[in-house]
N, C-alpha and C positions, 0 to 999 in steps of 0.2 A: 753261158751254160743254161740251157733250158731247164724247169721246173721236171720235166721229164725224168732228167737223170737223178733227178732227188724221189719223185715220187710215181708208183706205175700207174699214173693215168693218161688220158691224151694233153695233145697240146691245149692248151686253155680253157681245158674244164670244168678244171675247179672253178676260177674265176666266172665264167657264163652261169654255173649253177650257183653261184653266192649272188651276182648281177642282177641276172634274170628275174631272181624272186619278187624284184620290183614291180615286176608284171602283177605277178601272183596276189602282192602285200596290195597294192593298188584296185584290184581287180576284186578280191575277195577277203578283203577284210573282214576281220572276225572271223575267219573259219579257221584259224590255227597256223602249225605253223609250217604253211605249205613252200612245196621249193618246186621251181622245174628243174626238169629233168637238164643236163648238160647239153650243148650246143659244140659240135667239132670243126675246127675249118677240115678243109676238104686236103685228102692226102696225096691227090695228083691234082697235076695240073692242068686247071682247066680252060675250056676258049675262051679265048680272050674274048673282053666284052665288044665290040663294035664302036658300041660309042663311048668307052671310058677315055680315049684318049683325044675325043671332037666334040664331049659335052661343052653345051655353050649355058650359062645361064645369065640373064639379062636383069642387071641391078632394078630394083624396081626403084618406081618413083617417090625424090624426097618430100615425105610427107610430115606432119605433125599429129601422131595420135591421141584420139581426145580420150581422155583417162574414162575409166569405166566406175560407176559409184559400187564403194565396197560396203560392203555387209556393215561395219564397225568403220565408225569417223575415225580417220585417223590422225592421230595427234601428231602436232608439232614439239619436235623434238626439244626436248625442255631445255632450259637455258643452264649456261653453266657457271660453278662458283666463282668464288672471287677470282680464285688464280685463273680464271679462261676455261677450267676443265669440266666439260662432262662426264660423271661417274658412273656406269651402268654394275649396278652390284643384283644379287637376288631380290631387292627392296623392288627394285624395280624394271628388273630385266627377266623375262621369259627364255628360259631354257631348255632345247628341245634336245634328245639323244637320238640324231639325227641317222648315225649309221645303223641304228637297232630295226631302222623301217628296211634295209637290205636282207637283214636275217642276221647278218652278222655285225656286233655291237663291234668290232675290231678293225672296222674298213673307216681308212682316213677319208675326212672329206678336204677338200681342198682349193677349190675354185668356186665362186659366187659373181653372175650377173643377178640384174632385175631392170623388171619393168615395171608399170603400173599393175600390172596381174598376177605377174608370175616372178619366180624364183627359179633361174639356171642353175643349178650346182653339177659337182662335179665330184662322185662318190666313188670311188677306189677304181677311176678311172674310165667310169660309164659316166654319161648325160639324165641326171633326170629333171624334169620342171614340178615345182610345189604351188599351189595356188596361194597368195599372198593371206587370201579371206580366211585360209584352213590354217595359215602358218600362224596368224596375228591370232587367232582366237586357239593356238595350242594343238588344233587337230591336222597334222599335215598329213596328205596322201600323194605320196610319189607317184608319178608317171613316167614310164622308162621311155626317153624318145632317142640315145643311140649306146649300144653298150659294145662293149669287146665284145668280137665275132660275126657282128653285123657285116655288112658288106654295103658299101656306097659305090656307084661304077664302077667297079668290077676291084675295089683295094678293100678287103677285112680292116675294121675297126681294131686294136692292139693295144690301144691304152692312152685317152686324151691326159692331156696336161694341162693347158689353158682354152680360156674362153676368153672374146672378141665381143661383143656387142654393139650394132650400131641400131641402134632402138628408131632413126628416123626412117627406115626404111625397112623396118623391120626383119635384120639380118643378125643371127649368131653362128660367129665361128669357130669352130673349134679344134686344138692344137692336136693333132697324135705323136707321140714320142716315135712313132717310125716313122715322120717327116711331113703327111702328109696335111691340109688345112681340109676339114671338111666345111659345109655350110649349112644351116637350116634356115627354114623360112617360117618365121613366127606366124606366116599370114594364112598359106596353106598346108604348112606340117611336113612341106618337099625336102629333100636332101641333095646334097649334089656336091661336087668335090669342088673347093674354091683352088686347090694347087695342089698338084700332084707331084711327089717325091720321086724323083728318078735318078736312076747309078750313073754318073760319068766317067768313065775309067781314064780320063785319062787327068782328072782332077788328081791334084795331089793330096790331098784331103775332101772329103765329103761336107756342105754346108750344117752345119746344126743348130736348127729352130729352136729355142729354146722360150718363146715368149711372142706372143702376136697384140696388134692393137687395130682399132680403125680411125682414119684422122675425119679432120670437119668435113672430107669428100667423099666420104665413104670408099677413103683409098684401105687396102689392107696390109695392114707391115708387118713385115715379120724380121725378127732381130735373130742374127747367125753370128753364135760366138765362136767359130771353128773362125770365119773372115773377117770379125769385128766388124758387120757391114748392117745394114737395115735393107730387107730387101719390099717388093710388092711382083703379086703374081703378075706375068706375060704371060697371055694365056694361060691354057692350064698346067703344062709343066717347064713354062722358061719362068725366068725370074728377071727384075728389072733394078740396078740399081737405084737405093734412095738416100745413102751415105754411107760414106766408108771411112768410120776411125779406130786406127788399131786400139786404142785402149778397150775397147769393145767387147774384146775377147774374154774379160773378164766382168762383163756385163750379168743382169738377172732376171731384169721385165725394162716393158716400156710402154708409153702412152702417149697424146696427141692433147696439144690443147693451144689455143692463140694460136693459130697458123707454124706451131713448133714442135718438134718429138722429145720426150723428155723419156731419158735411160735411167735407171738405176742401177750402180753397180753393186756387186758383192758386196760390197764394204759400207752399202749402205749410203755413200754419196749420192749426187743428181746431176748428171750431165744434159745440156740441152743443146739440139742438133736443128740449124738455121738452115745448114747449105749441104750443098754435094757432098763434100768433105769436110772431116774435120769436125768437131764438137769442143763448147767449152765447159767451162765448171757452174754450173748453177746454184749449187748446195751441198755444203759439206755433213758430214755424219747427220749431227747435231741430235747426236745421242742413240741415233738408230744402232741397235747390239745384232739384229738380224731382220733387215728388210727384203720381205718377200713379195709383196706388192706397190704398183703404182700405178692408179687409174689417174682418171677426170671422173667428176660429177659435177652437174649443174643443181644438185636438187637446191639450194639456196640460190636460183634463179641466174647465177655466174659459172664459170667455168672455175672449178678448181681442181690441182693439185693434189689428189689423198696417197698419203703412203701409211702401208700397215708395218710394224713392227710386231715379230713374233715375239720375242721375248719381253719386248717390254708392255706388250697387249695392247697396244695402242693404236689409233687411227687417227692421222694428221691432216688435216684439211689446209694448204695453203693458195693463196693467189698466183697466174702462173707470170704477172707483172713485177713480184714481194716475195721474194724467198725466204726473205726475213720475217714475214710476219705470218704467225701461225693465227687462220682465220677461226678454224674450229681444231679441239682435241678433247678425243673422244678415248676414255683408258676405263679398264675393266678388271672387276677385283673380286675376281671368283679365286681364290686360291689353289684348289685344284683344277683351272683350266688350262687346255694344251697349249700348245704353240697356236698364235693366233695367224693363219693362213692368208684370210682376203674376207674381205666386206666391201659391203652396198651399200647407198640411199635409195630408201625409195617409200611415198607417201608417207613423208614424216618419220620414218624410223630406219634407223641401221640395225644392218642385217649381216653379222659377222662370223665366221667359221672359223673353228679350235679345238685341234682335236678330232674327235667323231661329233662334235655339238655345233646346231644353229644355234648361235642366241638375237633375241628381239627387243630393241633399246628402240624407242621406251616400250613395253610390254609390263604386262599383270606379271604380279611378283612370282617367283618362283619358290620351293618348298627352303625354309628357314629364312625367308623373305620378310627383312623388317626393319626399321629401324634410319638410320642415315646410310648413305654411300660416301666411305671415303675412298681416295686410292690406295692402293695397296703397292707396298715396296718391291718392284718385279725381282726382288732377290730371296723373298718371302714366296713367291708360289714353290706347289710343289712341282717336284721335279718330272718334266716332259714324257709321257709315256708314248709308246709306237705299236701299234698292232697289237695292243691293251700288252705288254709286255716291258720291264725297264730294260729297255735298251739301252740306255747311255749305261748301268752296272755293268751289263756284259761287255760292251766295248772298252769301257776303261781296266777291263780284264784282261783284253789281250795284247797279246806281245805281235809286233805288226811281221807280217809272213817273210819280208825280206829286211834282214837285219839291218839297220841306221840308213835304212829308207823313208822318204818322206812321203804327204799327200800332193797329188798335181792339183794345179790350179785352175786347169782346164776343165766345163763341163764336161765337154766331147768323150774323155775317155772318163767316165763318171757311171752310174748303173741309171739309166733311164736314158741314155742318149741313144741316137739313131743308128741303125749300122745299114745303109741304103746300097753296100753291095748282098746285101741277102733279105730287103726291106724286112727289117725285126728291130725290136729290142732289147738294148745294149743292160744286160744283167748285172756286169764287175765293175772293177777296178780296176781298170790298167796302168800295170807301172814297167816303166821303161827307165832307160837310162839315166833321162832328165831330173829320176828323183829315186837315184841308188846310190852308192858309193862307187868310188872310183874303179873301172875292170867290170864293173854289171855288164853283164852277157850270157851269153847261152852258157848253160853249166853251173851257171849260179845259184846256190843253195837258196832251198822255202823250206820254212819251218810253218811245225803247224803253231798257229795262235796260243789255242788254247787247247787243255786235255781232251780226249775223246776217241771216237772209238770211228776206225776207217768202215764208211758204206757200200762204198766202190771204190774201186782203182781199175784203171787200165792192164789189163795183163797181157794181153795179144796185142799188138798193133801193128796195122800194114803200111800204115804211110798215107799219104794222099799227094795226087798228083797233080801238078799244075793245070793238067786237061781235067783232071775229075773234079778239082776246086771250081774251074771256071764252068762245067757244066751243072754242079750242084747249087750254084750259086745261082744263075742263071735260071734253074727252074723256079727255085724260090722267088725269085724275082717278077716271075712270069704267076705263079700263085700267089703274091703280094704277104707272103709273111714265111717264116724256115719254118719247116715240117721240123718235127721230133729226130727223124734217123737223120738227117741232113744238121741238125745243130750237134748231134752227138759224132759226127765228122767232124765237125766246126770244132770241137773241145780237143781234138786232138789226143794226147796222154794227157790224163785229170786223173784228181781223185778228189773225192768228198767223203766229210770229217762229219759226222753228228755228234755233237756237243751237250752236255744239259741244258735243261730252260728252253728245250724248243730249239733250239740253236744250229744250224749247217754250214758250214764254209766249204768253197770249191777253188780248185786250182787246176788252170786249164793252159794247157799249150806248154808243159813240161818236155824238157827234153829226156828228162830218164827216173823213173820212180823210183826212192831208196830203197836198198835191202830189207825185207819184212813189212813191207806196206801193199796188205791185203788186202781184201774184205776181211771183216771179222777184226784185225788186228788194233789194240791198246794203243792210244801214242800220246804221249804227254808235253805238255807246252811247252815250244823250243826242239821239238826232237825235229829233227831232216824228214822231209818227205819226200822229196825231191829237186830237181835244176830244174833252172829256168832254160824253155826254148821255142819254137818256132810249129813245132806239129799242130796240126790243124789249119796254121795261117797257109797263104798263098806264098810267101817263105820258105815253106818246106819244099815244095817242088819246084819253086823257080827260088833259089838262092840269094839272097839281098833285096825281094821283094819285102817281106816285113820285115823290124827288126826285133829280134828276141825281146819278150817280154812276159810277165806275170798276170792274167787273169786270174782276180781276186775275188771270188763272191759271197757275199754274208748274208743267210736266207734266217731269217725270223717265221718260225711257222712254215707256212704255204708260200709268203711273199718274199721276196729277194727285198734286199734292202731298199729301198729308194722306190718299191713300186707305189701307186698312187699319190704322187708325193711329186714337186718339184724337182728339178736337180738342184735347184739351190739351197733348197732345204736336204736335200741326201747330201751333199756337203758338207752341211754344219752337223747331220748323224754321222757324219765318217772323223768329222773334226773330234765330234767329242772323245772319242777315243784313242784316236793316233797324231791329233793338235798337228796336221800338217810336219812331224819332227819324227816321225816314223817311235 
């Protein structure tokens, strides 16, 4: 369900007008608090570009960049106590409220590269770079270099999830949740599409990128948990096997180091992948509660291992020879900071994202900055906010829409996955049979969550047909993202619920809306709102093409659940309220 049908503006304008302001905050600091104006992708479709489908871009040569001297020495990263652990607390860590330089203090940040100069991040799903000199002395100013709405060879930017760095060749990649890999070139500021996402119909399922790296060759991988496989672009829209192991599928990042690929799964484990097929075990939990990252860094002059733990705020540096020995650990004991997302090294200091905050270890102290650093017991922070909102209270509020249904374990049908037959982004929940009780099918009762009051319902509906699916889909495809009238086909019979607290959930692809669910109308948690069915899908007009199922969406504010954000961490938000047990 697009934003659209929750709110009357265009497709992705709120988003470009919160984005954008980076331009603005960048450009003209200190003049208040300006926005641009919104930015609309385009409502027909337009020619195709010429050379979006025969760009060639030629890896440049591997070089060794000579570090550039910064404003302030920077320090080496101080050594740590008895037990092995570096403590970065306000005594001695710089804390910056990194989403506030957006306009809006509520945009998750979530992805961090670096170089000797700059700062990559990645802010509620736009690219911007920070200069290291402004970030180490407190003063950062954003530069926007790609946001949602942009256009690379002829595919609209929609919402990056991960970044790639291969710093010897001066190369950042960057993931879009609608499939595609874009690229820039650190050197002359080019852009250019490193792989382009394209519909197979005759695929049984679509690939889903969920995580990209670069290994010692400046090969590019990309990890697809729909085929548990690791792929590298063939040209620009083939892909080339690089292994293929089913456990895979329940994979969540990956990275390259010692001539090896090393996965992490959901659970926080480490699998490392030698050969064509097949992978073995590297490293079990060992404590990880919820691991969202896992690079390489050399900054201590070797190739290591770092995995981030959200919850337990930690940054792990191990050998990729020594699984057993943790080389550095690095844990942080702000009490109220977020989920810690992903960190860097880079000239002596780590540079970590949590929450909407950069923080800078070692850095000048921050405000009640004093005293010693100890760790802090990860059971003692406060508890995680999203979109400055408690969302885990509201979730732990609801009653899940389809009665002793559970959560899947797949990202793919998850809210930030790819849907590459209408190139867009995947907003819900989808729950299918795999995870109802026995008899789930079309006709199957949704209740709504929680109390609230109906915004829309469907009350007219014509159907859709197998010829008008496959030409509506088609255009979209041809414009590289679904127009607003074309996803409101896509939702089939819906209805959305506004809630308190900012709150909306939607239900799409119903086969019949109960008695009395209007607009306007009172409905209280547990009441019927409608069966489950098939309208909208490609199922409705060719019959056993999809099979019945429940699009589920839970929008906080403006953003649907999971936008800016991982799928692995929209996961553990969908976990905390319905713990996979429905």
């Amino acid at each position: 369900m697009d934003r659209q049908l929750l709110l009357p503006r265009p497709l992705f304008a709120r988003r470009f007008g919160r984005i954008l302001g980076l331009l603005i905050a960048a450009g003209l600091a200190g003049c208040g608090d300006a926005r641009a104006m919104p930015r609309q992708l385009p409502t027909a479709s337009p020619t195709p570009d010429p050379a979006a489908g025969t760009e060639s871009f030629p890896l440049p040569p591997l070089t060794t960049p000579t570090p550039l001297p910064l404003a302030t020495a920077p320090p080496a990263l101080v050594l740590p106590d008895e037990s092995g652990t570096s403590v970065a607390c306000a005594a001695n860590t710089l804390r910056l409220p990194l989403a506030d330089l957006t306009g809006d203090p509520t945009a998750p940040v979530s992805r961090i590269e670096a170089d000797e100069e700059s700062l990559y991040v990645l802010v509620d799903g736009g690219l911007i770079r920070l200069s290291r000199v402004g970030v180490d002395a407190g003063t950062p100013a954003p530069e926007a270099i790609l946001l949602p709405g942009q256009t690379v060879a002829g595919r609209p930017v929609q919402e990056l999830a991960d970044l790639a760095l291969d710093g010897r060749r001066g190369l950042l990649y960057m993931l879009d949740k609608a499939g595609h890999v874009f690229r820039y070139s650190l050197r002359d500021g080019s852009l250019s599409l490193a792989y382009r996402a394209t519909f197979d119909r005759q695929a049984v399922v679509s690939p889903q990128l969920i995580a990209i790296a670069v290994d010692g060759d400046g090969r590019l991988l990309m990890l697809d948990s729909a085929y548990g496989m690791i792929w590298t672009p063939d040209g620009q829209t083939g892909r080339e096997l690089v292994n293929d192991s089913s456990g895979m599928t329940e994979s969540a990042d990956l990275t390259a180091a010692d001539g090896r690929i090393f996965v992490m799964r959901q659970d926080g484990s480490i699998r490392v992948v030698e050969e064509r097929y097949g992978w073995r075990a590297w490293q079990g939990q060992e404590g990880r509660r919820l691991g969202l990252a896992i690079k390489t860094s050399n900054h201590l002059g070797v190739d290591l291992i770092v995995t981030v733990d959200a919850l337990q705020r930690e940054v792990l540096g191990m050998r990729p020879d020594d699984p057993g020995l943790a080389v550095t650990r690095h844990v942080f004991a702000f009490p109220d900071m977020g989920l810690l997302r992903d960190a860097a090294f880079a000239g002596g200091r780590l540079y970590a994202l949590a929450g909407g905050d950069l923080f800078v270890y070692p850095g000048p102290a921050g405000e009640g900055g004093s005293g010693e650093c100890r760790p802090l017991n990860p059971d003692l922070f406060a508890r995680p906010t999203l979109y400055g909102e408690d969302v885990i209270a509201t979730l732990e509020g609801m009653r899940f829409p389809i009665e002793e249904g559970t959560l899947p374990i797949w990202p793919r049908i998850y809210p930030g996955a790819s849907r590459l037959y209408r190139l867009g982004v995947h907003h819900g929940l989808d729950l299918y049979s795999f995870n109802a009780p026995t008899g789930y099918g079309r006709g199957w009762p949704v209740i709504a969550p929680l109390e609230g009051r109906v915004a829309r319902a469907t009350i007219r509906y014509e159907g859709l047909s197998g010829e008008e699916f496959d030409r509506i889909t088609a255009d979209a495809r041809t414009l590289g993202a679904t127009p607003p009238d074309t996803m409101e086909l896509l939702a089939g019979k819906h209805v959305v619920i506004e809630h308190e607290g900012d709150i909306s959930t939607v239900y799409m692809h119903l086969d019949a809306l109960a008695p009395g669910i209007v607009p306007g109308a009172h409905v209280r948690a547990g009441q019927l709102i409608g069966t489950v069915g098939v309208t909208g899908t490609e199922g409705e007009g060719r019959p056993g093409a999809s099979l019945p199922h429940l699009h589920f969406e839970i929008w906080v504010g403006e953003r649907y659940l999971g936008e800016g954000i991982t799928i692995r961490e929209t996961m553990w938000w969908y976990g905390q309220g319905f713990d996979r047990r429905g």
